[in-house]
C-alpha positions in Angstrom: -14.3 13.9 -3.7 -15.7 10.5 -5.2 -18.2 9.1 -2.9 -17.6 4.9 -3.4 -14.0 4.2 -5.2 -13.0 0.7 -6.3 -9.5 0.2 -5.4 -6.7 -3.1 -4.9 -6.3 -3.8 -1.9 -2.7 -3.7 -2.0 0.2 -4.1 1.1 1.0 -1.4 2.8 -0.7 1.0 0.3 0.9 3.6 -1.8 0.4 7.5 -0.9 -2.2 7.6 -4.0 -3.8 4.4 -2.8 -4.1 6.3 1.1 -4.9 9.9 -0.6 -7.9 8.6 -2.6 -9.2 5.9 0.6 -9.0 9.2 3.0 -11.4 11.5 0.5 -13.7 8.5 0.1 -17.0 7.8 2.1 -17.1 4.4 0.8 -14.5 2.1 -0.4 -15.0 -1.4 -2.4 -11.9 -3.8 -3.0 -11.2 -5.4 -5.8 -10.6 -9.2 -4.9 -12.2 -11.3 -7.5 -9.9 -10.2 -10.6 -7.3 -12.4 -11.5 -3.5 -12.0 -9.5 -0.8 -10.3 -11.9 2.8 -10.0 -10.9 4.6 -7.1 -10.2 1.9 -5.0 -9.0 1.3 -3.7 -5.6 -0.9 -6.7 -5.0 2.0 -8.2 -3.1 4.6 -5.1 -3.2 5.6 -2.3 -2.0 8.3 0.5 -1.6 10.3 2.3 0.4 13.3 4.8 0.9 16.5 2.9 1.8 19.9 4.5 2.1 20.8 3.2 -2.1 17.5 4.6 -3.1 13.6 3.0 -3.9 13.5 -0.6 -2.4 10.8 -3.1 -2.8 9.9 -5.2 -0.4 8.0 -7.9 -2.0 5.5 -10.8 -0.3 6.3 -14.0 -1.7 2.6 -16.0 -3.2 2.6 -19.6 -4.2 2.7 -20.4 -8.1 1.8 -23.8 -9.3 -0.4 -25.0 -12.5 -3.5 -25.1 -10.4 -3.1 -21.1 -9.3 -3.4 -20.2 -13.6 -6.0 -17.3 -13.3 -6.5 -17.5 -10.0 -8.3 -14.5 -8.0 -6.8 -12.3 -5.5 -8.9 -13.3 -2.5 -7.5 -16.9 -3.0 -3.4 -16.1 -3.6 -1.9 -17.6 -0.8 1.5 -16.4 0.7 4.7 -18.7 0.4 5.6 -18.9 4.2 8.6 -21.6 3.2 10.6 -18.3 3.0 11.7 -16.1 5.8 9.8 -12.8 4.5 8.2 -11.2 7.3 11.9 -10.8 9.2 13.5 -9.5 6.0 11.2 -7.2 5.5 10.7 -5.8 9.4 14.5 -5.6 8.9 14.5 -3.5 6.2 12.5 -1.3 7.3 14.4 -1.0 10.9 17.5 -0.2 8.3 15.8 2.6 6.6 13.8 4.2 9.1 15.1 3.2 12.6 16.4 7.3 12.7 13.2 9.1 11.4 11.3 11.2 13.1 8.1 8.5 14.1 9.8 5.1 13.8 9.4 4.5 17.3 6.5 6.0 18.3 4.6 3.5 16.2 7.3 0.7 16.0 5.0 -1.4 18.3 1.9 -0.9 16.7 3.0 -2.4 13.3 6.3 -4.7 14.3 4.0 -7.4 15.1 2.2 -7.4 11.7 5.7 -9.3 10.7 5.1 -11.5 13.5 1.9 -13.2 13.1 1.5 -16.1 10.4 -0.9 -14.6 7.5 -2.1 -17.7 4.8 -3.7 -15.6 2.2 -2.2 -12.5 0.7 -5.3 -10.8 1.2 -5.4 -11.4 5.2 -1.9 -9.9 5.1 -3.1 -6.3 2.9 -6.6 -5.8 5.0 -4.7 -5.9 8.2 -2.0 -4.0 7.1 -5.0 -1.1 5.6 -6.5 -1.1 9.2 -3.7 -0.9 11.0 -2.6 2.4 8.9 -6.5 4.1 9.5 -6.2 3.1 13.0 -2.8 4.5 13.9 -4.2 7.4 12.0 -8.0 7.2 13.4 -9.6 7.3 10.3 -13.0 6.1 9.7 -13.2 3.6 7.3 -16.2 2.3 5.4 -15.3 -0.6 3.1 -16.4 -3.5 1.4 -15.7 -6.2 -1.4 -16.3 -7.0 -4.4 -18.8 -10.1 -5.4 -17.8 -10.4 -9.1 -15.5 -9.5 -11.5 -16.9 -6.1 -13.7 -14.0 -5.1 -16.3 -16.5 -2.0 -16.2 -18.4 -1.4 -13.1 -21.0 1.2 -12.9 -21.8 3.6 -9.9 -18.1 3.5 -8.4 -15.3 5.8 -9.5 -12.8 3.1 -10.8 -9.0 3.3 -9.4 -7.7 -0.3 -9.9 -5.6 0.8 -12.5 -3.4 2.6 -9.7 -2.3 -1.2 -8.8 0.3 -1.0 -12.1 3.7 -0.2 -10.1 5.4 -0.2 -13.5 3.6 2.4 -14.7 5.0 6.0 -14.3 1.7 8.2 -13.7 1.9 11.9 -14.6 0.6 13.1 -11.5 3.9 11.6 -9.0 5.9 14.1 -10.9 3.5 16.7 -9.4 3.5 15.1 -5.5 5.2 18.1 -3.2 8.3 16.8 -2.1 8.3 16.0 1.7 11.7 15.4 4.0 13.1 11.9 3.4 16.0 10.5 4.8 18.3 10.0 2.0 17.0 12.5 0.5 20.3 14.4 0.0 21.8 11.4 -1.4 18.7 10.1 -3.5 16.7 13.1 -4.3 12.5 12.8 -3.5 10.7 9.7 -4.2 7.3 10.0 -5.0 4.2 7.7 -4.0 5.9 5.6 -1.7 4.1 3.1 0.5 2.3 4.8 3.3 4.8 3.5 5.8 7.5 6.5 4.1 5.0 9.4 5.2 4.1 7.7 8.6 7.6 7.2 9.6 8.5 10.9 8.4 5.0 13.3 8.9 3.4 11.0 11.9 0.3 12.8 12.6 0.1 15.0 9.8 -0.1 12.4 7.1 -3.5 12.9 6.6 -2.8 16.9 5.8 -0.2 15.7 2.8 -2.4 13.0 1.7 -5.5 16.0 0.9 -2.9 17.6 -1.0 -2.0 14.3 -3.3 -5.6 13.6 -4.2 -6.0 16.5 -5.6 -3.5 15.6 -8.1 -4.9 12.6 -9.3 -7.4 11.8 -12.3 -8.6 9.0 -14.5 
């Protein structure tokens, strides 16, 4: 177990995002490096009935956002997000096993008005350790260090391009459409909560095992 990780703090984290924050005793997110699309900065995944579907939080571009850093990307509210993606998930979960018995603990994270991507992420992190009462020690990052010292570094776990050798090892859990789609590794969190409930922590010991730098 690493003692202080430095992880993304990303939406709705990703079972390997969840694994390595429930091992650690400390955990220090990365918001001063500079916001890159297509990364679970402002994405995440699920199972829907065709297969993996991202749901993905609109940010603001514009000439002055060039390089800007995470803790200042601001969410593009102009579009109607937070119902598409509540929907979605009603669509691909509304008959697993835990849907509603925590359906009105996180429904009305779509409901309140977020500015900043990173209000958004942080509330959707505590929400998941609190549903789950899991302690949580965690702080943020003052600077930029391409190479920080004294912190096992995980921020390369934010590339949701990137096909990691260890997802091919993730035991396979019940899914939905499963029998249609086959198991999909390291979804967001939300895929275990709605299908283990409680014993997401129990599958999440087993994953960080699995992964290494």
């Amino acid at each position: 177990m690493h003692k202080k990780i430095l992880l993304h703090p990303a939406v709705f984290p990703s079972l390997s995002h969840c694994a390595l924050m429930l091992e650690a005793e400390k955990i220090v997110f990365e918001i001063n490096d500079h916001f890159e699309k297509q990364t679970y900065r402002n994405r995440y995944y699920i199972h829907g009935a065709h297969g993996k579907q991202m749901l993905s939080v609109p940010v603001r571009h514009g000439k002055s956002n060039t390089h800007r850093p995470t803790k200042d990307v601001e969410i593009a509210n102009v579009f109607d997000w937070q119902r598409r993606h509540w929907k979605s998930l009603e669509t691909a979960y509304r008959t697993s096993p835990y849907f509603e018995f925590y359906e009105d603990d996180i429904k009305p994270l779509f409901e309140k008005s977020f500015d900043k991507l990173i209000d958004f992420n942080m509330e959707t992190i505590r929400k998941v350790f609190e549903l789950l009462d899991w302690p949580i020690d965690y702080g943020f990052t003052n600077t930029y260090e391409k190479e920080p010292k004294d912190v096992a570094d995980f921020r390369f776990l934010v590339n949701a391009k990137k096909e990691f050798a260890f997802k091919k090892q993730m035991p396979e859990y019940y899914q939905l459409f499963s029998d249609r789609n086959g198991f999909l590794p390291d979804l967001s969190i939300l895929d275990l909560l709605f299908m283990k409930g409680p014993e997401t922590p129990v599958y999440l010991k087993e994953v960080v095992r699995l992964i290494t730098i």
